[in-house]
C-alpha positions as CSV (number, residue, x, y, z in Angstrom):
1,X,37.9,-74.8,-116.8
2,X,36.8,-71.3,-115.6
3,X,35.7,-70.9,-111.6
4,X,32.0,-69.3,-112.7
5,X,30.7,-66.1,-111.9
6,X,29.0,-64.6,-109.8
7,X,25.1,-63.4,-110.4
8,X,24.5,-59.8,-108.9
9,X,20.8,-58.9,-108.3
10,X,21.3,-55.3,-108.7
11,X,18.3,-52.9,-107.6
12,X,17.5,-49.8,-109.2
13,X,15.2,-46.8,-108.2
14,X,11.4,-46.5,-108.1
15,X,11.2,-43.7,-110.3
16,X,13.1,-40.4,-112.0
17,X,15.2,-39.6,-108.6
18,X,19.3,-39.8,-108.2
19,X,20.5,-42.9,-107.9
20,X,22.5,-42.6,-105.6
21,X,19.5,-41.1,-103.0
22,X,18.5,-44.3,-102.7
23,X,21.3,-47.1,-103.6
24,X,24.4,-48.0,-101.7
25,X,27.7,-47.8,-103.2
26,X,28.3,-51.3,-103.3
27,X,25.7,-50.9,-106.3
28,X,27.7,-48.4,-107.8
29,X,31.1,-50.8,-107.5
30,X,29.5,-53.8,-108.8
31,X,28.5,-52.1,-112.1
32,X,31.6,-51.2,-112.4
33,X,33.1,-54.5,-112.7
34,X,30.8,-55.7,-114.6
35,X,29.6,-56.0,-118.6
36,X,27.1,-58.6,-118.6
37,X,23.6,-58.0,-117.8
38,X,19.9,-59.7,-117.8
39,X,17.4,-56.5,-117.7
40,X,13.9,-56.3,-118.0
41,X,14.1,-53.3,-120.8
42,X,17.7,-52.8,-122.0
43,X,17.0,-48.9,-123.0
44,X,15.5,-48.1,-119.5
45,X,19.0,-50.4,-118.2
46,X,21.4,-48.5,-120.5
47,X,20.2,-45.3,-119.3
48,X,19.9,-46.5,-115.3
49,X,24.2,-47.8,-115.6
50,X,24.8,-44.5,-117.5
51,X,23.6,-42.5,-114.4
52,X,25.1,-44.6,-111.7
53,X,29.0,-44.8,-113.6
54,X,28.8,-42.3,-116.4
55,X,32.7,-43.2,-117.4
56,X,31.2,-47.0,-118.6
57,X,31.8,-47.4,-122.0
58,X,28.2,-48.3,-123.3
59,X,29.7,-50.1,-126.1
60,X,31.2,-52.9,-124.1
61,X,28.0,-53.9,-122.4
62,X,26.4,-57.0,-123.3
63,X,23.1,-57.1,-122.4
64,X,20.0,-59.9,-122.7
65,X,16.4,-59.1,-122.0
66,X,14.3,-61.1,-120.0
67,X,10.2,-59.9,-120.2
68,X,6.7,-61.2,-121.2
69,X,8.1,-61.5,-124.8
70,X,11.2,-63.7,-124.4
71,X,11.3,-67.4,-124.9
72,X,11.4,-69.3,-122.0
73,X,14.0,-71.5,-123.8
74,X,16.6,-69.2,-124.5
75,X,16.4,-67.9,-120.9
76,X,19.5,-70.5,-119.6
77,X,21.6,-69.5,-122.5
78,X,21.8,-65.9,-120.9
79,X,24.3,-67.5,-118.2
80,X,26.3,-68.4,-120.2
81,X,29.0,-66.0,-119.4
82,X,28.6,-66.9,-115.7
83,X,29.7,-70.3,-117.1
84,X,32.5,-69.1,-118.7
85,X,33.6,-67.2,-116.2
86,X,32.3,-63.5,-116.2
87,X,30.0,-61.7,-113.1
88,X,26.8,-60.9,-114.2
89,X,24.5,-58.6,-113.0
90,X,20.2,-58.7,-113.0
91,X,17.8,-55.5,-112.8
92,X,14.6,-55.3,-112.8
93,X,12.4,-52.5,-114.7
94,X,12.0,-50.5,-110.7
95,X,12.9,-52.0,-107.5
96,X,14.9,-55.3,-106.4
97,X,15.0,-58.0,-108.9
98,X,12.8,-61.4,-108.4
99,X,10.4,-60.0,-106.9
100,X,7.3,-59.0,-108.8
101,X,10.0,-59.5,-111.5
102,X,10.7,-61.8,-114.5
103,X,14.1,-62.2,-113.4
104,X,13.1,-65.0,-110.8
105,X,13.0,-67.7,-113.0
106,X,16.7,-66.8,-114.5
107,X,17.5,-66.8,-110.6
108,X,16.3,-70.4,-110.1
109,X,18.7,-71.7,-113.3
110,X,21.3,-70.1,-111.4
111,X,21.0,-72.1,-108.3
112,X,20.5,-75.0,-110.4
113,X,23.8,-74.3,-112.4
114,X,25.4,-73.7,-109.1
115,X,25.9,-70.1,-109.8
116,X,26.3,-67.9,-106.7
117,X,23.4,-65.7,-106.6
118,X,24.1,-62.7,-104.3
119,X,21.6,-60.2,-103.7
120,X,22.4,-56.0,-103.1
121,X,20.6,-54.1,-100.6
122,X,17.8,-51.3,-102.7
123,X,14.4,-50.6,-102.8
124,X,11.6,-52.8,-102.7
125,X,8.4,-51.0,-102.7
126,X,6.8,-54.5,-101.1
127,X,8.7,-53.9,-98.2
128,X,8.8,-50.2,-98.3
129,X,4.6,-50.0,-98.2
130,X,4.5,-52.9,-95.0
131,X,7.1,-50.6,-93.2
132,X,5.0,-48.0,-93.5
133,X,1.5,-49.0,-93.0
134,X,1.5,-49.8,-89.0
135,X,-0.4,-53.2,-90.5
136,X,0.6,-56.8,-90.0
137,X,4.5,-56.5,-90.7
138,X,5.0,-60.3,-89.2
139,X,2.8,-61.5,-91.4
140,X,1.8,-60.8,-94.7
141,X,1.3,-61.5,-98.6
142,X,2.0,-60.0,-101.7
143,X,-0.9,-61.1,-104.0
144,X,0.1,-59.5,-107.4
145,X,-2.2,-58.2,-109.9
146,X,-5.8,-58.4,-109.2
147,X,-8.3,-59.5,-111.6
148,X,-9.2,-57.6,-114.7
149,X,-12.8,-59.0,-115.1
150,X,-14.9,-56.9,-113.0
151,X,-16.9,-59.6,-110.9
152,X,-13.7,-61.9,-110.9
153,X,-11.9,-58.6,-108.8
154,X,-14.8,-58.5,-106.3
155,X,-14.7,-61.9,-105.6
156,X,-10.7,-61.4,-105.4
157,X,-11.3,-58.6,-103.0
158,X,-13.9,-60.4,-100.6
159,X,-11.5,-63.2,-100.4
160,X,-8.4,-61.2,-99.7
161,X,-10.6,-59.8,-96.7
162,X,-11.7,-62.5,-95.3
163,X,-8.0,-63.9,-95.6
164,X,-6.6,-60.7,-93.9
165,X,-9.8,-61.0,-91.0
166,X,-9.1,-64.7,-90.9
167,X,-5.4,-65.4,-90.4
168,X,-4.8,-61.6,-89.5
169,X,-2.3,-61.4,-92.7
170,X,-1.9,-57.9,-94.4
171,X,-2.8,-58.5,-98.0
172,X,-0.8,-56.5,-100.5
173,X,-1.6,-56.2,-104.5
174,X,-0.8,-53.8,-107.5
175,X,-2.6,-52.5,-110.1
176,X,-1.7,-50.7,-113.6
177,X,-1.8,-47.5,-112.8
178,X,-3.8,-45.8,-115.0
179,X,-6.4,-48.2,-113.6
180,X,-5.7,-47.1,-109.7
181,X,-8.1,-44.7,-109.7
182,X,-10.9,-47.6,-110.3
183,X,-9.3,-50.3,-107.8
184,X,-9.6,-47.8,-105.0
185,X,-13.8,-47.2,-106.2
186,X,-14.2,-50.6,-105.8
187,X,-12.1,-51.5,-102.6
188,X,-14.3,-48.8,-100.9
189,X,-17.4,-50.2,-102.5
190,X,-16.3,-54.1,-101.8
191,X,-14.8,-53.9,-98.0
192,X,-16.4,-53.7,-94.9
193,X,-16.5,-49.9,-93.6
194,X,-13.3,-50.6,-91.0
195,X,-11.3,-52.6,-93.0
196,X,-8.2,-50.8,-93.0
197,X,-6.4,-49.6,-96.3
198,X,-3.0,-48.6,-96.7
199,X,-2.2,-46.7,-100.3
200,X,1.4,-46.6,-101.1
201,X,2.5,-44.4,-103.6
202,X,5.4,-42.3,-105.5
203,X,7.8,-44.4,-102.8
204,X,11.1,-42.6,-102.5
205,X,10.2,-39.8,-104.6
206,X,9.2,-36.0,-104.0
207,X,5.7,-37.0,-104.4
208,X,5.6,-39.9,-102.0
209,X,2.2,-40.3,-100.2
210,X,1.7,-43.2,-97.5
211,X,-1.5,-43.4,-95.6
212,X,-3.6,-45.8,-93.5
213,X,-7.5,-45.5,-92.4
214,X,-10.3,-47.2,-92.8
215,X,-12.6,-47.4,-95.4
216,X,-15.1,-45.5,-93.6
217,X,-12.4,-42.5,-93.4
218,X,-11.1,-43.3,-97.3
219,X,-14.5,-42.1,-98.2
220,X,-14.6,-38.8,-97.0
221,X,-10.9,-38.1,-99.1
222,X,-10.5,-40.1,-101.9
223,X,-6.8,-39.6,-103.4
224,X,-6.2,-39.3,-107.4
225,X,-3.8,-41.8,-108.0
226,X,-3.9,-41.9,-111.3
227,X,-0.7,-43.1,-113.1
228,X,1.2,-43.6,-109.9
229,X,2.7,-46.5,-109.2
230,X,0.6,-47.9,-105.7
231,X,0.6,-50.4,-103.4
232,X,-2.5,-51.1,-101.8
233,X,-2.7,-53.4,-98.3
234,X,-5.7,-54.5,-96.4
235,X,-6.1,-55.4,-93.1
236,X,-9.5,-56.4,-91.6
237,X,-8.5,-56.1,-87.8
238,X,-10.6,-58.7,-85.4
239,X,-10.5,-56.7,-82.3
240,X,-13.6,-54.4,-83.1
């Protein structure tokens, strides 16, 4: 019987920048070892191995996607080489894998498998944007998507307030991008006038913009975000 393999969570950039301006070189010496690989979007993954070792012959990777579309009951089968012996490595679409990230539930199988999940050091635009904001970095929550419905996202956004005001927690969400522009209209119509907003964008690219104020401030310069990928955190303080 073959010792299994190992599962690499394997992080890639945020965006069109040089790998290797933001990645480690264990990174680069993992994907060279290895041929088997879970990915979110297997062109965007071809082209992200190609950059970091160019020599890789593309034919010989094998490669299983793992997104909105794919059958929740073929998702063990992809570790199947880890059972038969072979590393395997998981990326997600931008960023660290598991996180935000389809590639959590393959992750779980692992550890029920007894696969050895071992996670490499990248960036993760959570973290990144709570590094950066001078909010609550000791505690915090990442909250996802916000509703699409227009009343259901103000009700989202009064509750992620009074959560933040409440149990001083910095709240952190996404939106689609093209939609940005119209999540930051509404936080400044929704929140109280010193809630605190962070906007996280373009992390670890040319364009990157990070910047914390209050609502009142946000008003007077409202940035175009459209199409950028964004983090948003709030923070109603209590000592005001």
């Amino acid at each position: 019987m073959h010792p299994k393999g190992k599962l690499y969570l394997i992080p890639v950039t945020l965006g069109d920048i040089s790998p290797f301006e933001v990645l480690p070189l264990s990174v680069k010496k993992v994907i060279e070892k290895i041929n088997h690989y879970v990915v979110e979007n297997e062109k965007t993954a071809r082209r992200f191995i190609k950059s970091v070792v160019p020599s890789k012959p593309q034919p010989d990777l094998v490669l299983f996607s793992i997104n909105k579309y794919t059958d929740v009951t073929e998702i063990p089968s992809f570790l199947n080489p880890c059972l038969e012996g072979h590393d395997m490595g998981v990326m997600s679409e931008a960023g660290v894998p598991g996180v935000a990230d389809p590639g959590a539930d393959l992750i779980r199988i692992a550890h029920e498998k007894g696969i050895e999940v071992i996670p490499l050091v990248g960036p993760s635009s959570i973290l990144m944007a709570i590094m950066a904001s001078g909010l609550n970095g000791q505690n915090f929550a990442f909250n996802g998507y916000l509703p699409i419905d227009k009343m259901e996202r103000r009700k989202r956004i009064k509750e992620l307030e009074a959560r933040s005001f409440n149990e001083q927690q910095s709240q952190l969400f996404i939106e689609t991008p093209y939609r940005n522009n119209k999540m930051m209209e509404e936080l400044l119509l929704q929140l109280h006038s010193e809630t605190e907003i962070c906007i996280a964008c373009d992390i670890t690219l040319p364009t990157e913009f990070i910047k914390t104020m209050s609502v009142n401030l946000w008003k007077k310069q409202v940035p175009d975000l459209h199409k950028r990928p964004a983090i948003f955190i709030i923070l109603k303080k209590n000592n005001f």
